[in-house]
N, C-alpha and C positions, 0 to 999 in steps of 0.2 A: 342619808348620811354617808359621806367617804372613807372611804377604810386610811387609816393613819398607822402605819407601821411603827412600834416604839422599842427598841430591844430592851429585855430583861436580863439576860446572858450572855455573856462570849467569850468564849474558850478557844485556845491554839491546836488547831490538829496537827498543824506541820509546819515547819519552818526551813528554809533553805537561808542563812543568813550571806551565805556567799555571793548568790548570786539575787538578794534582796526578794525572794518568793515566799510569801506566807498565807496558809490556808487558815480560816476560822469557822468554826463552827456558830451561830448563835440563834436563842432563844427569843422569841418573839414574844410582848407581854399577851398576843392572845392565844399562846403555844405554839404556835406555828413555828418550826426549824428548818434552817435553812444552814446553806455552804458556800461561803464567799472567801475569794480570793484575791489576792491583793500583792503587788507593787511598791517595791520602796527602791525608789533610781530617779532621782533624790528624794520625792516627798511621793506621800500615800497616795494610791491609785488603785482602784479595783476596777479589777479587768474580769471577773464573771460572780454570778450570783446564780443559784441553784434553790427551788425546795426542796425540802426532803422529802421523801413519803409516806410520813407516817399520820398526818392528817389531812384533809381534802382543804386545797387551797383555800385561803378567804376570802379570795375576789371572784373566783367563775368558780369555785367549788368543786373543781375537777380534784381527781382523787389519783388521777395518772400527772404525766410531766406536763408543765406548763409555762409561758415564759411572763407569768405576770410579775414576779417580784422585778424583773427589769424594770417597771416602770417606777418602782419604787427606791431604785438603787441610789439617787442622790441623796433624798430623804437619809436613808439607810449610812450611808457615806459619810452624811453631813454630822451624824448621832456618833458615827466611831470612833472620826479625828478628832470630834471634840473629846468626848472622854473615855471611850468604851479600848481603842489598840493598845495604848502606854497600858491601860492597866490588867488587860490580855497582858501581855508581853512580860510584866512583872514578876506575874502569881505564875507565869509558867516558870521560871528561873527558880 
């Protein structure tokens, strides 16, 4: 079976509105957290994606840094602009 990344979470760590830069944090439905960053000049674009390390990845199980959630970043992308950024963006306000 393939690992299917689905977020449960996401929260605003940082926002630069001037210059359209914004960090998020979120929650992965199987815990897994990560840190992605994101682009708005004019429409959403994330420009890097990060685990965090506080559990051993879910795809090679490494428990140090690794670049697997890249492969997952469109998935991941596809889940935000649909509904997960507006409503980040909100609840930070």
């Amino acid at each position: 079976m393939s690992y299917r990344p689905s977020i449960a979470q996401l929260q605003v760590a940082s926002k630069n509105e001037k210059d359209g830069l914004y960090e998020f944090t979120l929650q992965l439905v199987d815990g897994t957290k990560c840190r992605v960053f994101y682009s708005k000049s004019p429409d959403w674009k994330m420009t890097a994606i990060s685990r965090l390390q506080k559990t051993p990845c879910p795809v090679c199980r490494k428990d140090f840094i690794c670049k697997c959630m890249d492969q997952w970043s469109g998935d991941l992308h596809q889940q935000m602009s649909d509904e997960w950024i507006e409503k980040a963006l909100a609840e930070a306000e």
